[in-house]
C-alpha positions in Angstrom: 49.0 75.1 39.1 50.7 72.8 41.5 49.4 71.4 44.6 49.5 74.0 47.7 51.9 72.8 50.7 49.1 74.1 53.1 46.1 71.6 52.0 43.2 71.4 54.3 42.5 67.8 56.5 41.7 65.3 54.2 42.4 66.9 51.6 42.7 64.3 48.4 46.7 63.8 47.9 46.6 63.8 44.0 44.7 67.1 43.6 45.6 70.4 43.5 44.7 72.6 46.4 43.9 76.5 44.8 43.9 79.4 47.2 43.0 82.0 43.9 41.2 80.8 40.6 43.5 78.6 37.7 42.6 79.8 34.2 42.8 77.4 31.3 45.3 77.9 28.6 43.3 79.0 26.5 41.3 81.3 28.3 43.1 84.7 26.5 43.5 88.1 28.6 40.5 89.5 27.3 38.5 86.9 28.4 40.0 87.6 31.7 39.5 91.2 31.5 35.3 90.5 31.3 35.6 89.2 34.7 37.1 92.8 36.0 34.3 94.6 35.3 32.1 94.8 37.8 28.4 94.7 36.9 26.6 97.6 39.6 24.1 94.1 40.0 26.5 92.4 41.8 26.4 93.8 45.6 27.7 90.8 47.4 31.5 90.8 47.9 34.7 88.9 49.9 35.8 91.5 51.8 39.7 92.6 51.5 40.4 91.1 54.8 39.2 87.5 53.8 42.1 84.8 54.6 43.0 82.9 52.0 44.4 79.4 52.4 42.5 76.3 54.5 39.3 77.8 55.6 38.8 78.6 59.3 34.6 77.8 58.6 34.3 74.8 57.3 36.1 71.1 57.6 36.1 68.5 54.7 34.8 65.4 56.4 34.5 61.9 54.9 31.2 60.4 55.1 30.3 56.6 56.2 26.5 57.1 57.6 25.4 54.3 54.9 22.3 56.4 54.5 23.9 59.3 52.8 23.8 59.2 49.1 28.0 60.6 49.1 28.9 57.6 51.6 31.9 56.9 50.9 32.6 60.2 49.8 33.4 63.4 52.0 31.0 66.6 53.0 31.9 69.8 53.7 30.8 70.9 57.4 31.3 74.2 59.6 33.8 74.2 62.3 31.8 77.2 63.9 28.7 78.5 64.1 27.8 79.8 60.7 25.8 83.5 60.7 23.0 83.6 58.5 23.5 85.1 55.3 27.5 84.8 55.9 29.9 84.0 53.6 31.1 80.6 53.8 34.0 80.4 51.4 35.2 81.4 47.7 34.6 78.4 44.8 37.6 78.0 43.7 38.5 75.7 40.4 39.8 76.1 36.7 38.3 78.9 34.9 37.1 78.1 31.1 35.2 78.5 28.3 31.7 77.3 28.1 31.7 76.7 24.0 33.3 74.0 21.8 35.7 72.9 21.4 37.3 74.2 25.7 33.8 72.9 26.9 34.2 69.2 25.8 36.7 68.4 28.7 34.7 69.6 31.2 30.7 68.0 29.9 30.7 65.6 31.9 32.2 67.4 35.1 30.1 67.4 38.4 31.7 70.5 39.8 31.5 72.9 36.7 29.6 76.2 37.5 28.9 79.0 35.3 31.0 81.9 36.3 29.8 84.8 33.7 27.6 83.7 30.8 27.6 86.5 28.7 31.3 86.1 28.5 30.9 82.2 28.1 33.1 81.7 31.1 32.6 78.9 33.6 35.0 77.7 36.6 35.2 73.7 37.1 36.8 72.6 40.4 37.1 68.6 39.4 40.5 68.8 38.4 41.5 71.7 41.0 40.2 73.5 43.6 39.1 74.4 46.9 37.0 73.2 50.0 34.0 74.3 48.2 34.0 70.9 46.0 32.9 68.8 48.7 29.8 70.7 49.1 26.5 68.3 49.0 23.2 68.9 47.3 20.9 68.6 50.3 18.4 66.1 48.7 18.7 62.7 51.0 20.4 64.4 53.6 18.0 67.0 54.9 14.8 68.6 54.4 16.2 71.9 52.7 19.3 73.4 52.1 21.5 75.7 54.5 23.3 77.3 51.7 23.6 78.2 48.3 26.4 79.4 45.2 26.0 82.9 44.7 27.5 85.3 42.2 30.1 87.5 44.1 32.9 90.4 43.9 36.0 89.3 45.4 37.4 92.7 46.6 41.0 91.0 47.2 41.4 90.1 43.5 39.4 92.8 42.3 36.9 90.3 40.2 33.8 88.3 39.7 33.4 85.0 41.5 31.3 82.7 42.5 31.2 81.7 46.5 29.3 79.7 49.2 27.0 81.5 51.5 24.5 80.5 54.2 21.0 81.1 53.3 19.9 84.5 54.7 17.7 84.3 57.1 13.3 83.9 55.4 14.9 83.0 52.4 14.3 79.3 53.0 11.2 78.0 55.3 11.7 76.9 58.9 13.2 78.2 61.7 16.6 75.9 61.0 17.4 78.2 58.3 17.1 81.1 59.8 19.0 80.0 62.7 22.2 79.8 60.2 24.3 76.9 60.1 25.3 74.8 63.4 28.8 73.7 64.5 29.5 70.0 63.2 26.2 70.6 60.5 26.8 69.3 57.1 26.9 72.6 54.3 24.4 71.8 51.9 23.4 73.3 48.4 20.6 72.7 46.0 22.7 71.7 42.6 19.2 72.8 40.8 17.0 71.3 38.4 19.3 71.6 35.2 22.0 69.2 37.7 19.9 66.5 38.2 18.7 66.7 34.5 21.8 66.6 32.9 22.8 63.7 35.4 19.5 61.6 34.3 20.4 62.4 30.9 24.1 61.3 31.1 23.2 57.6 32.7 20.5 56.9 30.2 22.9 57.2 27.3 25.0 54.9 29.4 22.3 52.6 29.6 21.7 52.7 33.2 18.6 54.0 32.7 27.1 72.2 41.2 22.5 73.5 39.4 21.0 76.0 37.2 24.5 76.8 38.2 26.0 74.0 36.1 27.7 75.3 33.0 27.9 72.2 31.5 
């Protein structure tokens, strides 16, 4: 798992850039194997013809408006005009498992999702990963969300993943949403209730005191 030659702009020098999921060490073949069956549930897929490598969609863009809660950070925004309902790009990170003792190095991870929890599998992109890290919860930057993580077949590898994907259109309110995503316009997420939870949780112990999709 070294890092990829063909890194995206601003892409963070130390980290390593995926173009296919990492699996853990200890992450055994079976384990592996639960992701290759398909559950008939699962309709959504990455087509075969889905280039791999630096997205084409999106740009990772670092943010200074002083009135963004990642200032200081970097966003994820389209480079085209985004299709409702589209698919944005794979989420790509270190694939684990979700029970002690493998889940105690990635607790306190904020870009651990849960990847298959009947098979206690989760994939955590802080170490490792794609363009799909730098994806923003919406909250403080807009009135909803444009996108959202969603459960997906990727036909290329022949298993389950999870993926970004603009919010079809009537799923969210307001004609924004159903108007996709612009050129230039931030991607944004809702990390969920469990997130934000766990986050509140974590500062309170320190004294200070993405999502459902968060495995941690």
């Amino acid at each position: 798992m070294g890092k990829d030659a063909a890194a995206p702009k601003n892409w963070p020098p130390t980290l390593p850039y995926l173009q296919q999921p990492s699996y853990a060490p200890h992450v055994t073949k079976a384990q592996q194997q639960i992701l290759r069956i398909r559950d008939p549930e699962i309709s959504t897929e990455i087509p075969r013809d889905f280039p791999r490598g630096p997205s084409a969609l999106a740009r990772i863009i670092p943010i200074s408006d002083p009135s963004h809660p990642a200032r200081g950070q970097s966003g994820l925004f389209a480079a085209r005009p985004l299709p409702p309902g589209s698919l944005v790009l794979p989420y790509y990170g270190v694939v684990h498992s979700s029970v002690p003792p493998h889940s105690a190095a990635h607790e306190k991870s904020d870009y651990d999702l849960w990847l298959d929890r009947d098979g206690a599998l989760a994939v955590d992109a802080e170490r490792a990963g794609n363009e799909a890290r730098f994806v923003n919860d919406f909250r403080g930057v807009a009135a909803r969300p444009n996108c959202e993580f969603r459960e997906c077949w990727d036909l290329r590898r022949g298993e389950k993943c999870m993926a970004v994907f603009v919010l079809p259109a009537g799923k969210n309110a307001g004609k924004k949403a159903a108007a996709g995503v612009a050129k230039g316009e931030e991607i944004l997420v809702s990390y969920g209730k469990g997130f934000w939870s766990k986050r509140r949780d974590e500062l309170e112990e320190e004294g200070d005191g993405v999502v459902d999709e968060v495995a941690s």
